[in-house]
N, C-alpha and C positions, 0 to 999 in steps of 0.2 A: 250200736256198739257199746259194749261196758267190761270193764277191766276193772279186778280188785286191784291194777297198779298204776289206774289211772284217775282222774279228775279232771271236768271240763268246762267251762266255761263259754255260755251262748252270749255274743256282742251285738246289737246293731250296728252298722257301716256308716260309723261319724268319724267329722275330723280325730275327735277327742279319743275314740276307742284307739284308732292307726295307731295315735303317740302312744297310746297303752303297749303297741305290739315294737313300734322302733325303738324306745327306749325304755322296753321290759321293765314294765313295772304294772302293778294292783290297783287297783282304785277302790279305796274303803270307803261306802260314802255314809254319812249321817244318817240317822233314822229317819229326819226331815225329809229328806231325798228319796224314800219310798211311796212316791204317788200311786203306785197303783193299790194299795190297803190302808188306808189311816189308823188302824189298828196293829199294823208289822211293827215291831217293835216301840211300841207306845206305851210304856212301862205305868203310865198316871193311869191309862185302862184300866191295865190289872186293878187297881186300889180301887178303881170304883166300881169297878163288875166283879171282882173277888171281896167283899167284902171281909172276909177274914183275913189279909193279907194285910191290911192297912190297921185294921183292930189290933192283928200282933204286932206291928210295929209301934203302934203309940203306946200297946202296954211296956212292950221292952223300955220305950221311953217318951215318956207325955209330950216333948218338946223335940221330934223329931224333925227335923229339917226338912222334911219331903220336896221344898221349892228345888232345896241346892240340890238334892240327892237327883232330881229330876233330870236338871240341866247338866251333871255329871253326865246322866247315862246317855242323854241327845246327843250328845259330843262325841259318842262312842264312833266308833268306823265299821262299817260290818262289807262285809267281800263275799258272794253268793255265787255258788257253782251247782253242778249236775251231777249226778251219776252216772248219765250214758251222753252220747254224740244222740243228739235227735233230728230224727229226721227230717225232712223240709217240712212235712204236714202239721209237724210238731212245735215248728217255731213262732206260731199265732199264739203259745201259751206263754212266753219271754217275754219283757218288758223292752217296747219301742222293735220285737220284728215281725210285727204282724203281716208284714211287706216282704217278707222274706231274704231281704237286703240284710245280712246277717255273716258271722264266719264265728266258727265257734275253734276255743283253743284248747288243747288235750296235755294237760301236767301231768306231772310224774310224780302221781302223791307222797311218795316216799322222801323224794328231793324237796317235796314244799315242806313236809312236816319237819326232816331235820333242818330246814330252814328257820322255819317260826321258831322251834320249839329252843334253837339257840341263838335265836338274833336279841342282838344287846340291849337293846330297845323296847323292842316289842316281844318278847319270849311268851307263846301261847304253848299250854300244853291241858289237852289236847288241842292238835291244830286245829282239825274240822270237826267240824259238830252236823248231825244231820236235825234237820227240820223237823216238827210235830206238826201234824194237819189235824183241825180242829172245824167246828163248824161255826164255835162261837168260842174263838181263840183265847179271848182276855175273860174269858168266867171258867177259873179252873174248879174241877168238881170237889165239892167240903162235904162232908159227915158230918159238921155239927155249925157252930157259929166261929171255933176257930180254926180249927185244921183244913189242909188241905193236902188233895191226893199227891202221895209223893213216890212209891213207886207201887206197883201192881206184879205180883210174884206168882208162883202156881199156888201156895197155903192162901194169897185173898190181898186182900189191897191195902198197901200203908200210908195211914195220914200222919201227918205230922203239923206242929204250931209252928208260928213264926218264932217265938219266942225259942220253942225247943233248933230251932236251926239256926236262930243266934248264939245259942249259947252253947253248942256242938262246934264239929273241925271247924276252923274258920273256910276252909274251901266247900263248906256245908251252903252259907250264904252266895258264894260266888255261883256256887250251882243253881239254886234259886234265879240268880240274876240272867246265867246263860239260859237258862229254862223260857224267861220271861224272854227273851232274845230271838228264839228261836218258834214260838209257836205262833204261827198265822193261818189262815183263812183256809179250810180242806177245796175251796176253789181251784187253788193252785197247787194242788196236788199232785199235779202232772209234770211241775218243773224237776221233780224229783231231787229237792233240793237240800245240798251243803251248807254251813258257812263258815269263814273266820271273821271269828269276833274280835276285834283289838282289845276290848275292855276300857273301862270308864278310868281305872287305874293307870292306866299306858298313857292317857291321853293326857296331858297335865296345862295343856294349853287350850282353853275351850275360847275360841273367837267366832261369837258367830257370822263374820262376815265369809267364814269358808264352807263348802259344802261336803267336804272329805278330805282324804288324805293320800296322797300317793307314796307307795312302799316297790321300791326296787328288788327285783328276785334275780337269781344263776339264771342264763339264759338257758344253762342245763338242764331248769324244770320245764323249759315248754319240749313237750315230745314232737307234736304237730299242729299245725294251722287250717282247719277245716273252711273253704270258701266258698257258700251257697251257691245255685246256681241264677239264684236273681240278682245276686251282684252286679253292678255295671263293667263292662270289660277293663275301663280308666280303672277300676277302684281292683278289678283283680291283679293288672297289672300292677299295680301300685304294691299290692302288698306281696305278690312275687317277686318283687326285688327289694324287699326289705332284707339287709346285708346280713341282720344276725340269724336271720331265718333261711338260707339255704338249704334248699333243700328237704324243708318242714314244712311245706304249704302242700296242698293240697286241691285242685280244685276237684267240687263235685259236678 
């Protein structure tokens, strides 16, 4: 299934996801928190398999912070979705359903975006961002020692400096960082994957004793509740009488 008025999200069947569904809310989790590529958003990569990106930054300025700038962006919160409801065959490519033990939930893109795009907090615009698949993610392709590819049109492909994206829009830079956010491993290519990014900006408390963030949404973004068929029958019950969910489950 895929709807340009939809967005979905594939769960394993944990305690922790359920609380996800009874008291409607996201779970942003940290870059740290992405085991299955050490390269998904591992921003220090980029600097050492881009080479040019780390050079424009120390020209913009010799004493660049890089440790803190580092530990800013770890701290970020990133929430990863699909484009379609996938089918059972499909869920060995999601992290933690290889078991098929899984229920995937169908948003109402339009409800989530005027959500982000005006919560007081956390105001993302744009909300979702779709995924880059690459084969070797963190070495973006340069023309020379400093530029790198920034976009690809039908006249031929534009590189640009770190420097010149410094010192351009300032949401020049932020695009850079969602860039770096979003491209991983053409492996996982299959997950046909979303995300929202909180930003390094939003987060202004970096503890790292936590592993993300949980953000409450309108229970009017969840449209339906997809429930695999290797769920255990306890765990389908269970989320068939989830109260705010009447009538939004689904089983397959």
């Amino acid at each position: 299934m895929k709807s340009q008025n939809s967005i979905f999200r594939v769960r394993p069947v944990k305690k922790y996801t359920l609380d996800e569904l009874v008291n409607c809310y996201l779970w942003f989790s940290k870059p740290a928190g992405f085991k299955g590529d050490a390269n998904d958003a591992n921003i220090s990569a980029f600097f050492t398999d881009t080479p040019a990106i780390k050079r424009g930054f120390e020209y913009a300025c010799s004493e660049f912070p890089f440790d803190k700038w580092y530990e800013g962006l770890n701290n970020t919160g990133i929430c990863c979705f699909t484009r379609t409801l996938p089918q059972k065959a499909k869920l060995k490519y999601f992290p933690g359903c290889t078991s098929g033990k899984a229920f995937c939930i169908e948003y109402d893109r339009q409800i989530m975006e005027t959500f982000f795009e005006k919560h007081r907090t956390y105001p993302i615009v744009p909300c979702f961002r779709r995924v880059q698949y690459s084969k070797h993610p963190t070495k973006i392709e340069s023309c020379d020692d400093w530029s790198i590819l920034w976009k690809v049109e039908d006249e031929g492909k534009l590189y640009r400096t770190i420097p010149d994206i410094l010192n351009s829009h300032p949401r020049d830079l932020d695009e850079l960082l969602y860039r770096l956010l979003t491209r991983i491993s053409s492996k996982f290519k299959r997950q046909l994957e979303e995300r929202i990014i909180l930003g390094a900006g939003l987060v202004r408390h970096h503890d790292p004793n936590i592993l993300g963030y949980r953000i409450n949404i309108p229970i009017e973004a969840i449209k339906k509740v997809y429930v695999y068929p290797n769920v255990s029958h306890k765990d389908k019950l269970a989320i068939s009488q989830i109260t705010n969910l009447k009538d939004k489950v689904v089983i397959l």
